[in-house]
N, C-alpha and C positions, 0 to 999 in steps of 0.2 A: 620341345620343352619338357624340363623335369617336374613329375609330378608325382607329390607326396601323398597319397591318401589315408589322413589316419580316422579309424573309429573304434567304436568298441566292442561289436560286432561286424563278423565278414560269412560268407558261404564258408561251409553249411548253415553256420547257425540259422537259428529259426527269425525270422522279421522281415520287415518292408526295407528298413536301412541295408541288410545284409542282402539283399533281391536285387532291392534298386543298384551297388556298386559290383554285382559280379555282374549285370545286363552293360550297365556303364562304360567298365573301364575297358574291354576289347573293343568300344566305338572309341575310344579315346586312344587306342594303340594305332587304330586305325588310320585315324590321321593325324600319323607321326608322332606320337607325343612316347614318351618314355614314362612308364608306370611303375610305384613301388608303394605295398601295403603294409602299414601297423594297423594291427589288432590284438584284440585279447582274443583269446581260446585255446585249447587243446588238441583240434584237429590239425590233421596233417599241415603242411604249409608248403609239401610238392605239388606236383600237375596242375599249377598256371601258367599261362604264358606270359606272366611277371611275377618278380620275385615276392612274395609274402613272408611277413614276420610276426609270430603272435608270441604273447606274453602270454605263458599257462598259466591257470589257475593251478592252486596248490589245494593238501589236504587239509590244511593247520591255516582256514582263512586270519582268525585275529593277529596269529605271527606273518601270516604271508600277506597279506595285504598291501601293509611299507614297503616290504620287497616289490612285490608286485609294482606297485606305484614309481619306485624307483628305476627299474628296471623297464618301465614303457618308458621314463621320463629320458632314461638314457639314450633306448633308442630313437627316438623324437629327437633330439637333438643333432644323433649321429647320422641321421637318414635326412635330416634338414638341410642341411650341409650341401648334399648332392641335388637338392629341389631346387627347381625354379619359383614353383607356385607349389601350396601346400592347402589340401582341401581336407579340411575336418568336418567330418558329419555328426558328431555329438560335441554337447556341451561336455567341460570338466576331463577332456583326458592331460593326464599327469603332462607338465611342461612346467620344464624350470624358468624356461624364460622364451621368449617368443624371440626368433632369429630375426633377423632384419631380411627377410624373404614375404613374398608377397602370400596371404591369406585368404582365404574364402570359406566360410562355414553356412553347411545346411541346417536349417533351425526348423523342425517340426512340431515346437513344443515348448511352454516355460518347463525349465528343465528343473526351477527352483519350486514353482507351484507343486511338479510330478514330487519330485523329493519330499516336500514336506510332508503331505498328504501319504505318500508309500510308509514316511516312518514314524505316521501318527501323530504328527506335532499340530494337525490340522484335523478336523473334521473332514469323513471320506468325500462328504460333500460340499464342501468348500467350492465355493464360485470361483474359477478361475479366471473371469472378468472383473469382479470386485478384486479379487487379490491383484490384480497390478495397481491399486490406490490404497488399498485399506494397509494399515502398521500393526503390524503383527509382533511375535516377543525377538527376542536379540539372535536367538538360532536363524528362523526362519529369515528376518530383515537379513543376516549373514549372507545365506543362498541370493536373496534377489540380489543384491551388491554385487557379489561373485559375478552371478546370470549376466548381468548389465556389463559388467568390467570384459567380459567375456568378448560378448555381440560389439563394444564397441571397438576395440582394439581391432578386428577384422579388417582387411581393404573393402572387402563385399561381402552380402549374408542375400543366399537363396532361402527363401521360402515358401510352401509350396499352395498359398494361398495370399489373396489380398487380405482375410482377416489378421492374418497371423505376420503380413508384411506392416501393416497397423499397430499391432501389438511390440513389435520388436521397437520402432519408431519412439515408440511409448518407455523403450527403455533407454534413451538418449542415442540412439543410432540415428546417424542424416538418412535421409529419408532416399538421396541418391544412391545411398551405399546397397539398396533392398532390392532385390532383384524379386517379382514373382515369377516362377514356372510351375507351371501344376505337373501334378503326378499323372502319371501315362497310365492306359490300359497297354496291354500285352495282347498278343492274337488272339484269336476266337478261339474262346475254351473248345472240346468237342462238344460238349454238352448242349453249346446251342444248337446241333443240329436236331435234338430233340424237340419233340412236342412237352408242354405242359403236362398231357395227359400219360404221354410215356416216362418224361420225369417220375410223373407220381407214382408210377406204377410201381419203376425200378428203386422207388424209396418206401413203398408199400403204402403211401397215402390213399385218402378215400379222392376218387376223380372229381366230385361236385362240390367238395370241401370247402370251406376259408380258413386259407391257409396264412398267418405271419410268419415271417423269416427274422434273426435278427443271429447274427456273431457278432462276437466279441470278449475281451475280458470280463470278467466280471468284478466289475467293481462300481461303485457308491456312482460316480458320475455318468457309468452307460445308460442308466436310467429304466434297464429291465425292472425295477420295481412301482416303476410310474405303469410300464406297459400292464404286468399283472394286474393292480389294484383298475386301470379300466377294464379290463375284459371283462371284469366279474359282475358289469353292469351290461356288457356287449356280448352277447350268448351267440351261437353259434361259428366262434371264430375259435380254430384253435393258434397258439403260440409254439413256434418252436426255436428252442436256444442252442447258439453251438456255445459252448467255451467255456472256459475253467475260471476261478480265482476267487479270491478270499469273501467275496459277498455270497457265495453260495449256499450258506448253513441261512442266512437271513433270506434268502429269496423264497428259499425252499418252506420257509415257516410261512412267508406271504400267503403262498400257494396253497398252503395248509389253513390258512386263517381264512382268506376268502372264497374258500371251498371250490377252486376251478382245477383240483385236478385232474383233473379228464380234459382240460384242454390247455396244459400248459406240458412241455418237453421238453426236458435237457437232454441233450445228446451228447454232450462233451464236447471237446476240443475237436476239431477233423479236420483232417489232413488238407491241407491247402485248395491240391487237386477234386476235393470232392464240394467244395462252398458253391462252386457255377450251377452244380447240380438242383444243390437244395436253391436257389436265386433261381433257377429256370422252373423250377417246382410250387415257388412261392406264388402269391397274387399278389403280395405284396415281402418289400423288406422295409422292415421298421426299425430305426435308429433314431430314438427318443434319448439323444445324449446331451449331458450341460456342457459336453466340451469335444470335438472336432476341430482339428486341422484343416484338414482338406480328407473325407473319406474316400483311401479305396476301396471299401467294399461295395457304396453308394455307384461307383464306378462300375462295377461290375454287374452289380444289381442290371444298371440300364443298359450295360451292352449285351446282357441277357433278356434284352425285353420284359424287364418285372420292373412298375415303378415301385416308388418308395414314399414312405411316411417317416418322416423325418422332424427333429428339433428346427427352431431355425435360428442355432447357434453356432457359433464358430466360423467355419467356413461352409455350412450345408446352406445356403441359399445364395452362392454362387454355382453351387450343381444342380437345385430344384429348383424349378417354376411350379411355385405354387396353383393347381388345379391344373397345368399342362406336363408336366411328366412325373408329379407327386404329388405329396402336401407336408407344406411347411407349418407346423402345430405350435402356435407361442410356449417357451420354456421357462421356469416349471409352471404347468398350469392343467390338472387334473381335468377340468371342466372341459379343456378345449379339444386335449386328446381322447375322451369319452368321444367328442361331437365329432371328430375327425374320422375314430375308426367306427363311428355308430353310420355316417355317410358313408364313408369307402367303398362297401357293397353293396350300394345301390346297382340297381340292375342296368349296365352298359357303363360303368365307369370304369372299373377292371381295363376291360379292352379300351376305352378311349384315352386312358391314360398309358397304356403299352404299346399305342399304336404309335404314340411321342417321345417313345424312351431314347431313340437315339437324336435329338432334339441337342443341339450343342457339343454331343460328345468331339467331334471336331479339333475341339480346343484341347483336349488329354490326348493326343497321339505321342508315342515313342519317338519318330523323327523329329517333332518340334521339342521334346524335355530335351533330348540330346545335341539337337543345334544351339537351344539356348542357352546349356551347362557349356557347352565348349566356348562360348563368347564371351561368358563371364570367366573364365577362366584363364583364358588366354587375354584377357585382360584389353 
């Protein structure tokens, strides 16, 4: 079988989309299938064992853009051609018209919610739950139109949760069209052959510490501003954040307003290979967000034996059991994550919640996403 994989990131670039299709697609060569990539980017497009195609970014974005657009939409067409099946992993890549070949799109996300919210037309904190019912102005109602037209036109849409196979349904998709497959952990970092106390060591922490973990973008919905404003009620815990983006200048003033510098950390962005570390370091990882997929960091969290404190939005309470391998804290609700991380270190809860971290991981293995991407595929 011919298979088209277009998205809009590929390897190198930075993400989970660009990870999950270079792991992908040599299991799919594997058993026989014939492979070819659209992408945007500038990186090379030799040394695969299938051919790659990227549309470069140019200097002069407002002139190149059309071009741009044009020129995926081309090849999208001319690579269609040769497809049996043709797998899209984002919403909105340029296509003039959809060939009469068989489709399947991965949907990790209102792609119309993201949008809005990125270009301001929305509040950073806009409920991405209420937004698939609430009527918004003529831009935004546009995007969800598009989103919708998008998802239904597909033969099959993978998504890598039951909340979010919910949500698509909600955009007039049959409900048989919804494939769920969760997202896989990858082998054991090295990191887990560490102890807790050597983690800490080799990141310079104090050994008897309480310690929070949290990566991620920074923005209005991960909810790092919920976490600051409790700790300044919950003393002895410090916070440590990896990651960059535009809520930064405002968090940073929180931190100044409710006088917990000394227990609150930015570290930046960090390099992929080093997050197990600070997860095997942690005693806890906290992801207090309005909106989750399916988290792989949540994932990782528990294949490193650290539970997690968590929203219990989106898809995070099909990964946590509430009081058995984390805690699930109702979102937004200030009162309840004070009470959540005011408990958390109680004396023997740490360990009895680490001793259940691996508690269902079962269900995210690599061999079961990749048998059950090849089934929907092959149709």
């Amino acid at each position: 079988m011919n298979i088209l994989v277009a998205s809009g990131i590929f390897h190198p670039d930075p993400g989970g989309p660009a990870t999950y299709l270079y792991r992908l697609l040599p299991e799919l060569q594997q058993r026989g299938h014939s492979v070819r990539v659209l992408s945007y980017g500038n990186a090379p497009s030799s040394g695969y064992p299938y051919p790659v195609q990227r549309i470069p970014f140019g200097r002069l974005p407002l002139v190149g853009t059309p071009i741009r657009w044009l020129r995926y939409a081309l090849a999208y067409q001319r690579l269609a051609r040769w497809a049996d099946v043709i797998y899209l992993n984002t919403f909105g890549l340029p296509r003039l018209s959809e060939p009469p070949k068989r489709t399947v799109m991965k949907i990790v996300g209102d792609y119309a919610w993201e949008r809005s919210v990125t270009r301001g037309w929305l509040p950073p904190d806009e409920d991405v739950d209420a937004f698939q019912t609430r009527a918004y102005a003529p831009r935004v109602e546009a995007y969800k139109t598009l989103r919708s037209r998008d998802a239904v036109a597909m033969d099959r849409i993978i998504v890598p949760s039951a909340y979010l196979g919910r949500m698509v349904t909600g955009w007039g998709v049959a409900a048989d069209k919804v494939q769920v497959i969760y997202n896989a952990l990858e082998g054991s970092p090295a990191a887990l052959s560490a102890t807790k106390r050597e983690a800490r060591s080799a990141l310079g922490w104090s050994g008897d510490g309480h310690y929070l973990f949290t990566a991620a973008r920074l923005t209005a919905w991960k909810g790092i501003d919920h976490l600051i404003t409790a700790l300044s009620d919950v003393h002895k815990v410090i916070l440590v954040v990896a990651g960059e983006g535009p809520d930064m200048p405002r968090l940073r003033g929180l931190v100044h307003q409710w006088g917990v510098n000394t227990r609150i950390q930015f570290v930046g962005a960090l390099p992929r290979e080093k997050i197990p570390l600070y997860l095997r370091a942690a005693d806890y990882l906290a992801l207090y967000s309005g909106y989750e997929g399916l988290s792989h960091t949540i994932l990782e969290a528990l294949q490193m034996g650290t539970p997690v404190i968590a929203s219990d939005r989106g898809g995070n309470p099909e990964i946590i059991r509430d009081g058995v391998n984390g805690w699930l804290v109702p979102h937004p609700n200030g009162d309840a994550l004070r009470e959540t991380l005011g408990k958390a270190f109680h004396e023997g809860r740490i360990e009895r919640l680490a001793a259940r971290t691996q508690h269902g991981l079962e269900r995210f293995s690599w061999v079961k996403l990749v048998e059950e991407t090849v089934m929907v595929l092959e149709g």
